[in-house]
N, C-alpha and C positions, 0 to 999 in steps of 0.2 A: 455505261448504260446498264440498267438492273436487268438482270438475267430474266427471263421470261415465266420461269417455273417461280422465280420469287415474286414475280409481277402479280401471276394468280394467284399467288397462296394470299397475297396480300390482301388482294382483289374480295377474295373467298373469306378468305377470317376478317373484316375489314371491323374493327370493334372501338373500343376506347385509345384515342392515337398517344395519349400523353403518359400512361405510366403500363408495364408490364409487369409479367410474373417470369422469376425465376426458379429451376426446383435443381439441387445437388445431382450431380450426375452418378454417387454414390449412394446407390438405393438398395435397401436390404430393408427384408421382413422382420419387424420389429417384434413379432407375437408367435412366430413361427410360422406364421399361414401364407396364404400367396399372396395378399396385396402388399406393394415395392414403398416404402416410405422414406424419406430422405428430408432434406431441410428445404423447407419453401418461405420466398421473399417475396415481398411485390416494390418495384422501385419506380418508383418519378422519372420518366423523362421520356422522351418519344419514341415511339416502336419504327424502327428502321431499318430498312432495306437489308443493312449489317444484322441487325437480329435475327433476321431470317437465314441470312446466309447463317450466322454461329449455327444455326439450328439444323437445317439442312445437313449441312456437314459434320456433324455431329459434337462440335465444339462445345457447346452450352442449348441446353435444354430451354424451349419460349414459352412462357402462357401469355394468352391472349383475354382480355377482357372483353366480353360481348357487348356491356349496356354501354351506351355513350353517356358525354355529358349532358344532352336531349335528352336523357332516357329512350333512344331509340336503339335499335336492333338490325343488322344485316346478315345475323348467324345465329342458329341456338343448338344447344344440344339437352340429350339425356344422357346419364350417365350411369352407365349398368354395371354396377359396382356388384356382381353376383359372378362367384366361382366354383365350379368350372363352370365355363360359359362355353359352348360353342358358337362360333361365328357365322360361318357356315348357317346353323340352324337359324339363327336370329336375323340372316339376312333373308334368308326365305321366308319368315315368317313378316318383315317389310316389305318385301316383293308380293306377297299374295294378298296383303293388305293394302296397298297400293298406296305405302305413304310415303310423302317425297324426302326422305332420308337416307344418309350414308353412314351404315356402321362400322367404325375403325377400329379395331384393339386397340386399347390403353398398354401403359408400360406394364402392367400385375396380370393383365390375359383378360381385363372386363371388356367392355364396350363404351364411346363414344357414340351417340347415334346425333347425326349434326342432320338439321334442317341450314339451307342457303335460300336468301332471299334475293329477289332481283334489286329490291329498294330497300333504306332503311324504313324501319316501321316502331311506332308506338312499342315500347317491348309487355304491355302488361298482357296485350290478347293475344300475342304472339306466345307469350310464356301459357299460359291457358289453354292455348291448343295445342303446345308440346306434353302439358299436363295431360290431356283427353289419351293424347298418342301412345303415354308412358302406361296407361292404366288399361290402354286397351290390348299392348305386348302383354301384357301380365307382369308390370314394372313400376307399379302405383308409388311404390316408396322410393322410386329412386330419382337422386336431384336432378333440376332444371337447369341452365344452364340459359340465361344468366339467371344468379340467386335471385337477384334485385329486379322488382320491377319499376323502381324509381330514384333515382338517388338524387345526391343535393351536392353536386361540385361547389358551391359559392361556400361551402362548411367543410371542403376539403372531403368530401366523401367520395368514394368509389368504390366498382362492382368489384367480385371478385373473379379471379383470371382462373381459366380452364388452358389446361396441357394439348399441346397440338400435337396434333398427327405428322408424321414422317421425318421423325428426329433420326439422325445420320440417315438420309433417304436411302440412300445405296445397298445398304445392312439393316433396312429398321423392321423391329418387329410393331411398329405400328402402323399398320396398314387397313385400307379399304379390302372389300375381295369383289374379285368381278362376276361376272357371268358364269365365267369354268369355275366358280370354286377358288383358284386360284390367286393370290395376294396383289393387288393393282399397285404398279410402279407410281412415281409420285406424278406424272406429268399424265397419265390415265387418269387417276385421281382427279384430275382437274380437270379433264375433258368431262367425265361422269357427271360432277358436282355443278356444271357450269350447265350441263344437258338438266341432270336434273333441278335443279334451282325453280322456285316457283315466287310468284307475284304474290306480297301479301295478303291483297283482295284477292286473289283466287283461291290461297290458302284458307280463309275464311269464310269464302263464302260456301264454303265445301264443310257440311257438318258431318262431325265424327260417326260413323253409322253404327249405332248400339241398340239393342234389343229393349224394349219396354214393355215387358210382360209382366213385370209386378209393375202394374201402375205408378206411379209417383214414389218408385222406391229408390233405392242404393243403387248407385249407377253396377257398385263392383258385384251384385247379387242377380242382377236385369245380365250382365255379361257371363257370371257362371251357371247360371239358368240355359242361356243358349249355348254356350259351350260344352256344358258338362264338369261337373266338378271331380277335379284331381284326386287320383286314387292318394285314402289316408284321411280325406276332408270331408267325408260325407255325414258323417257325426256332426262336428261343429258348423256346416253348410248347413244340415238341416235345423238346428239351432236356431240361425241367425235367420234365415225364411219364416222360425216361429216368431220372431221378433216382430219379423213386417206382419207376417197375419194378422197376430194381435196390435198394432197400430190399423191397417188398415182394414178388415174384417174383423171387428171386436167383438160380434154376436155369433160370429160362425170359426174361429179362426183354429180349432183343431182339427173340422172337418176339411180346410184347406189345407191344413200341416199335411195330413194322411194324401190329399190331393198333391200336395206338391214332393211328397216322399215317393209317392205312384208315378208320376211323371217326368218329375226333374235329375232323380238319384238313379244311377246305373251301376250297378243292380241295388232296386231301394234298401232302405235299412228293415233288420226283423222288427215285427209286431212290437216286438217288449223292447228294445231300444226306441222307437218312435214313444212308445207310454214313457217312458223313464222321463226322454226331454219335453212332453206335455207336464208331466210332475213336476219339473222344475220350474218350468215357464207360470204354472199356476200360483206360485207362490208370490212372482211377485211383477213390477215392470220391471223389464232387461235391456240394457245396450246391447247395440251391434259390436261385435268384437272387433273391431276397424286394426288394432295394432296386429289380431291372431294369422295368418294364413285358414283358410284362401282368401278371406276379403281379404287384406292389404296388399296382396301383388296386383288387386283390381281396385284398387283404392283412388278415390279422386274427391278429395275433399270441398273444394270449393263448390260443386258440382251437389253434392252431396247433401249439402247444408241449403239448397234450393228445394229439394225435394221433398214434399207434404210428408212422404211416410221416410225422407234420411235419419239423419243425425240431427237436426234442427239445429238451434243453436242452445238451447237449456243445458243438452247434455254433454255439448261438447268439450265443456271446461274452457282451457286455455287455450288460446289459438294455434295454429301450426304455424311454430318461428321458423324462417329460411337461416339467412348466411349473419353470420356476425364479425362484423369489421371493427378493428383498431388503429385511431389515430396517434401515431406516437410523439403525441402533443403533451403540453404541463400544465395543466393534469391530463389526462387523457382520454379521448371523445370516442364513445364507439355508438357505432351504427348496429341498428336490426333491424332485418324484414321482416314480417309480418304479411306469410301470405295470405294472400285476400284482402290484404288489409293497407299496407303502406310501408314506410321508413318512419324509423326512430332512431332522433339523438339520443342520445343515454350521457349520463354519468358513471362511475362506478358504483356510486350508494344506489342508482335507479336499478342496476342490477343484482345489488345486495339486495335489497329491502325490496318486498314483492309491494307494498303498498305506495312505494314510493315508484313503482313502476308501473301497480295501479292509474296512478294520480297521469303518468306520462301516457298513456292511452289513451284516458278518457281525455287529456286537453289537445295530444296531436292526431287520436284514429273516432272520437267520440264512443269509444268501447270499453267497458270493464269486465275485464278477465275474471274469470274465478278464482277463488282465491285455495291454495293449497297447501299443504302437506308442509314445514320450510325442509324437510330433508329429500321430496321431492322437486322439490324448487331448486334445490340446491345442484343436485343429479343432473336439469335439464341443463344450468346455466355452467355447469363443468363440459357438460356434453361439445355445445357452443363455443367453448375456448378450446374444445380438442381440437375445433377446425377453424378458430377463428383468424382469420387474416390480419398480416399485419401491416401496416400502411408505414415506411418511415418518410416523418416528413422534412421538407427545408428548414432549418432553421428560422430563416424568414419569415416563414407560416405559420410559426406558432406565436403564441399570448408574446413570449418572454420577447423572442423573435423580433416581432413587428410593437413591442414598447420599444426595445433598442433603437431600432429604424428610427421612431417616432423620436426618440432623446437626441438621436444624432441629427434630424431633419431640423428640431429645435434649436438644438445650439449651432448650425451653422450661422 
């Protein structure tokens, strides 16, 4: 009979049943800094009772796949790859916002912030309101969890796996914290997660509560408006408020800068810094700095690109790619997300050649990307393979595979 504690883990992470992630349990900083890097697998075959025990016990380390082959969801997280991190901090700042999330430490000292749902659910609006969640900690850039919000198992696709919480439970430094502060053992962990656990429609029907005081703006500029922008950012904050002016007051919009320099900055910037960035804003039109801080810890893109005075889509360029996956098929098929946007099969030359990857958008997402820089092209699609996943598959399943099958079924 399955132990109880593995019954709920199972219960709780209940994700993709048919292939898992493994990660080396020799982990060392590869850059010198504090995130723990080691060798990561994803392998074929059913997530089992036994997996959980290795895991618990601290045998072998599990990742757990969220998206199914429905594309549904029964679990999501954020992942707050930022250090030092206190935990502590971050859980009070979920507790005061009242969202229904459990923050774990990761193996490197980050954060896991998981939502449990009662039901599986669609994963794209479930990923969407993890998006709102992440942008409104002040965590805009950090990944979702599941990357995918739709995959194509009949083409041998799958999501990518996230590292579970309470590896060697008894010693683990990855843990929930409770109420005192203190680090919750793994069978509390389950009580909490199962207490707090919410209904996807309830989850939904419950919208993210954000400030809209610059009208039809940037979600992340409407949230450091009412919050106050972080000492160091009040220079470039005030910048990017000139930005929405002149979109949205184009006959008045430095007598709103001075206005919103009076009101929004603590303590405003001097006279001659407010003129310096009207001098530059005059010169010509200007993007929001979405990559620079402070927008991007308040960044929410999809969001953003709805809003009359956002990002629109003109200036956006090229869209914001999720997770990229490799099938270790002959030749070899990889997948990419495309948030907001969908899955793509790819080829290798469709990731070489930007027009050739043009041509794959417009026939599977109806969009064409803008076209750049190829030494920038180049940078993003290195970035992508730093963390791209890698699938091994049956030999069965591939091209060469399943002709053999087919020659042998022949000549019986």
């Amino acid at each position: 009979m399955t132990h109880p504690i593995i019954q709920g883990l199972m219960s709780l992470f209940s994700g993709y049943m048919h292939a898992h992630g493994i990660y080396s349990k020799n982990l060392q900083s590869q850059d010198g800094g504090p995130k723990l890097k080691g060798k990561a697998y994803s392998i074929a075959g059913e997530v089992t009772p036994e997996l959980w025990e290795k895991h618990v016990s601290g045998e072998q380390p599990l990742g757990i796949i969220p998206i199914d082959e429905r594309s549904m969801v029964k679990f999501a997280a954020i992942d707050v790859d930022t250090y030092p991190l206190n935990l502590v901090e971050l859980t009070k700042r979920v507790n005061q916002h009242k969202l229904p999330l459990i923050p774990c430490r990761t193996k490197s000292g980050g954060a896991h912030l998981y939502l449990f749902l009662r039901e599986h659910h669609d994963a794209a609006p479930i990923v969407k309101r993890m998006r709102e969640f992440a942008s409104l900690l002040g965590y805009g850039n950090a990944e979702i969890f599941p990357k995918q919000t739709k995959i194509l198992p009949e083409r041998g696709d799958i999501g990518q796996w996230i590292n579970m919480p309470y590896f060697l439970a008894g010693k683990t430094d990855r843990f929930a914290i409770g109420v005192d502060n203190a680090p919750l053992s793994v069978s509390d962990f389950i009580k909490l997660a199962i207490g707090r656990s919410i209904s996807a429609l309830e989850l939904l029907a419950q919208p993210v509560k954000e400030s809209d005081v610059l009208t039809e703006g940037p979600p992340c500029l409407n949230h450091l408006v009412s919050m106050g922008f972080p000492e160091g950012t009040r220079n470039q904050g005030l910048f990017n408020l000139g930005v929405y002016a002149k979109k949205a007051h184009p006959d008045r919009w430095e007598a709103e800068l001075e206005r919103y320099n009076a009101e929004y900055l603590d303590p405003p910037l001097p006279a001659s810094e407010v003129l310096g960035i009207m001098k530059s804003l005059r010169k010509g039109d200007f993007f929001y700095t979405c990559k620079q801080s402070p927008c991007c810890n308040f960044c929410n893109m999809p969001k953003c690109r709805t809003r009359k005075f956002g990002i629109g889509t003109a200036s956006a360029g090229m869209p914001k790619f999720g997770s990229l996956t490799k099938l270790l098929t002959v030749p070899p098929v990889w997948f990419l997300e495309i948030e907001g946007g969908g899955r793509l099969e790819l080829g290798t030359d469709d990731l070489q050649n930007q027009r050739r990857f043009q041509a794959r958008c417009m026939d599977v997402l109806s969009i064409m990307p803008a076209a750049m820089k190829q030494s920038d092209w180049q940078e993003i699609i290195q970035g992508l393979l730093e963390n791209v996943t890698i699938v091994e598959m049956p030999v069965e399943s591939t091209p060469v595979g399943q002709l053999k099958q087919f020659l042998e079924d022949f000549c019986k």
